[in-house]
N, CA, C and O of each residue as an XYZ file, in Angstrom:
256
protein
N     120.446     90.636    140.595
C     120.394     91.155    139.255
C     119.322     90.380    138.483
O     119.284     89.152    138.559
N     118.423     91.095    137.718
C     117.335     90.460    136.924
C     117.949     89.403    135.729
O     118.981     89.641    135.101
N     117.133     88.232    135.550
C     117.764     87.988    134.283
C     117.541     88.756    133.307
O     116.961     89.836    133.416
N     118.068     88.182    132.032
C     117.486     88.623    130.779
C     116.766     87.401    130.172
O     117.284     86.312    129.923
N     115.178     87.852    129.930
C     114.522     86.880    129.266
C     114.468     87.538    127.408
O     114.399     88.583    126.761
N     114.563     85.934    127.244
C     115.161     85.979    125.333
C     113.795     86.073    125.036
O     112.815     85.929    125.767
N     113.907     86.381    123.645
C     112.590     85.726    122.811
C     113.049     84.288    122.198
O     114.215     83.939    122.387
N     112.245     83.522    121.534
C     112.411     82.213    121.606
C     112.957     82.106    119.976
O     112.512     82.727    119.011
N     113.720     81.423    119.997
C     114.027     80.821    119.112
C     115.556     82.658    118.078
O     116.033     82.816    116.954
N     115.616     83.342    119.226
C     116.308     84.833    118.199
C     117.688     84.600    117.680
O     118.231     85.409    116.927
N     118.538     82.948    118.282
C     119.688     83.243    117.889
C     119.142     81.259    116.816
O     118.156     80.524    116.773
N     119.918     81.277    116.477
C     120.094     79.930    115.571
C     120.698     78.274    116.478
O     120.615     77.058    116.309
N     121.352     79.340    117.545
C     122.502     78.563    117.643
C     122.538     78.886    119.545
O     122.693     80.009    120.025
N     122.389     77.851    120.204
C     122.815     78.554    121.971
C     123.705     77.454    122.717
O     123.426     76.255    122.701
N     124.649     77.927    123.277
C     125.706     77.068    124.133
C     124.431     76.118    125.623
O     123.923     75.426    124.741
N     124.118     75.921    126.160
C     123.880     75.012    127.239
C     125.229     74.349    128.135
O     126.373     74.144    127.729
N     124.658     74.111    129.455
C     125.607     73.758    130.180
C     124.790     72.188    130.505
O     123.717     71.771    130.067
N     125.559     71.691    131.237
C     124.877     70.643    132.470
C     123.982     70.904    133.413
O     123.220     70.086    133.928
N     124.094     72.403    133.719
C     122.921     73.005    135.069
C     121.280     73.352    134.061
O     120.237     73.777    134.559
N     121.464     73.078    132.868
C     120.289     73.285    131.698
C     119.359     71.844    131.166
O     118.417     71.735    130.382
N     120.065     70.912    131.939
C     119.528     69.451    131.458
C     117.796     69.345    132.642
O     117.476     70.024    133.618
N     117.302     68.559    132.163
C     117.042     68.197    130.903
C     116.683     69.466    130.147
O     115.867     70.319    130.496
N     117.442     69.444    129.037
C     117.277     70.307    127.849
C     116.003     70.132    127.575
O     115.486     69.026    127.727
N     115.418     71.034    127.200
C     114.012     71.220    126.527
C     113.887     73.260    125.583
O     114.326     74.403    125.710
N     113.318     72.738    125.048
C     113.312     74.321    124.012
C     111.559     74.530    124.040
O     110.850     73.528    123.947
N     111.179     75.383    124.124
C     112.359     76.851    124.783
C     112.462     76.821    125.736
O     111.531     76.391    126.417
N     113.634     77.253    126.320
C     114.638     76.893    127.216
C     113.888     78.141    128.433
O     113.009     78.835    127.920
N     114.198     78.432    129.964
C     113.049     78.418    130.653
C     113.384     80.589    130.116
O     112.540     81.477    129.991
N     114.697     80.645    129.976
C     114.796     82.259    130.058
C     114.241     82.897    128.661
O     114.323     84.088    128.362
N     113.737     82.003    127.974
C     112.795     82.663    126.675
C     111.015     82.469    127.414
O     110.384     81.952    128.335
N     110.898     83.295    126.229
C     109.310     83.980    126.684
C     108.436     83.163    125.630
O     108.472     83.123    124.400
N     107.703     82.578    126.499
C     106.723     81.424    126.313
C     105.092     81.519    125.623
O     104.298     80.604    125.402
N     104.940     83.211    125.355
C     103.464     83.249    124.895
C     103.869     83.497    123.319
O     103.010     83.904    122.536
N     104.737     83.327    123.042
C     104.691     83.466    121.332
C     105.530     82.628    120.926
O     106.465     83.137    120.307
N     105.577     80.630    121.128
C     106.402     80.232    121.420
C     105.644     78.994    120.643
O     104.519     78.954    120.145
N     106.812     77.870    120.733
C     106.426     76.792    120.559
C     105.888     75.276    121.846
O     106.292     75.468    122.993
N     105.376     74.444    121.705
C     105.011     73.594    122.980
C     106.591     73.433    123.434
O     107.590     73.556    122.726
N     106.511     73.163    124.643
C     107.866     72.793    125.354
C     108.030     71.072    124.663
O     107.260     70.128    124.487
N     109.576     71.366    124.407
C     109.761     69.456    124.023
C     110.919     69.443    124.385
O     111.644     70.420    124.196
N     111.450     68.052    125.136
C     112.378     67.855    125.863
C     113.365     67.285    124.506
O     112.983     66.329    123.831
N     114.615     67.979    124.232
C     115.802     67.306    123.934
C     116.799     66.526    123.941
O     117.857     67.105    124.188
N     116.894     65.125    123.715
C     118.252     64.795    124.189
C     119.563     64.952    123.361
O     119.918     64.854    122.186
N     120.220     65.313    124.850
C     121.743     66.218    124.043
C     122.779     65.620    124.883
O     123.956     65.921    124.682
N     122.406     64.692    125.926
C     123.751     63.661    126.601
C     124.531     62.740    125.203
O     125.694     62.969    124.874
N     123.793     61.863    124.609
C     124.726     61.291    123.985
C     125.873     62.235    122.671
O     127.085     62.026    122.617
N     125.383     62.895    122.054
C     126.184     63.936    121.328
C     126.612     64.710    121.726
O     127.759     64.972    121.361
N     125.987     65.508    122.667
C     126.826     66.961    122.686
C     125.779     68.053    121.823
O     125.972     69.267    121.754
N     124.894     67.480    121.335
C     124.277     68.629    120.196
C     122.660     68.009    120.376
O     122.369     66.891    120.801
N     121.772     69.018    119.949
C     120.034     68.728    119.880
C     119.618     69.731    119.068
O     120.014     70.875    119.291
N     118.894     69.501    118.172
C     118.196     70.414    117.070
C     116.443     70.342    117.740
O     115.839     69.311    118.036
N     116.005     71.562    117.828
C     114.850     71.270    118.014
C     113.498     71.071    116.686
O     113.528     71.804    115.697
N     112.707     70.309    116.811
C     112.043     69.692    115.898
C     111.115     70.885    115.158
O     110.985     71.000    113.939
N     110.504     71.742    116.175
C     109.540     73.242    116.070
C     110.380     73.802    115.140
O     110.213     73.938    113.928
N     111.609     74.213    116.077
C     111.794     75.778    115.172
C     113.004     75.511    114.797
O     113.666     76.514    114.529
N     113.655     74.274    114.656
C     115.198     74.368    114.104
C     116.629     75.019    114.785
O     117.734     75.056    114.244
N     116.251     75.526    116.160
C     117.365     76.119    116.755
C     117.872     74.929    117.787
O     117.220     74.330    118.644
N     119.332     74.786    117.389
C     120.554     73.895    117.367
C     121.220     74.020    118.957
O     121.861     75.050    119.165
N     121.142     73.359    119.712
C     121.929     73.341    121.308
C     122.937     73.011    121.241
O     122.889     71.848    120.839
N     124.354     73.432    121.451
C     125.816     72.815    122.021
C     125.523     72.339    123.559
O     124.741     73.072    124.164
N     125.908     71.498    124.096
C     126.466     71.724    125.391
C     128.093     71.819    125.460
O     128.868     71.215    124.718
N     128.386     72.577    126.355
C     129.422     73.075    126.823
C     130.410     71.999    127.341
O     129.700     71.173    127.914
N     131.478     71.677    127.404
C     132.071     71.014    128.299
C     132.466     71.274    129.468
O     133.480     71.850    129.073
N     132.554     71.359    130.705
C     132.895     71.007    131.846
C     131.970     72.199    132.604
O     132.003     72.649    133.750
N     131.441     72.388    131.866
C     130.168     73.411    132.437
C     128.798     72.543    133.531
O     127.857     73.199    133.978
């Protein structure tokens, strides 16, 4: 089954797992030519990463 590739930055807000580390935005299933530079997040010690570009906010998931 194909994925679905996002546009970057369309929701505010995206869950992440552990299989997504190292976190970096935009994340690989968004589309990269109308985008911001890739920058790596850290989201181990909280649980949470705001990205610096565009302001969209990472959860990670628990036991994911």
């Amino acid at each position: 089954m194909a994925e679905t590739i996002r546009q970057p930055s369309a929701a505010r807000q995206y869950e992440v797992s552990e299989k997504d580390l190292p976190l970096h935005c935009p994340v690989e299933s968004m589309t990269l030519w109308n985008s911001h530079p890739r920058v790596y997040l850290p989201i181990g010690d909280t649980g949470r990463a705001k990205c610096p570009y565009c302001g969209t906010e990472y959860i990670l998931k628990n036991g994911s």
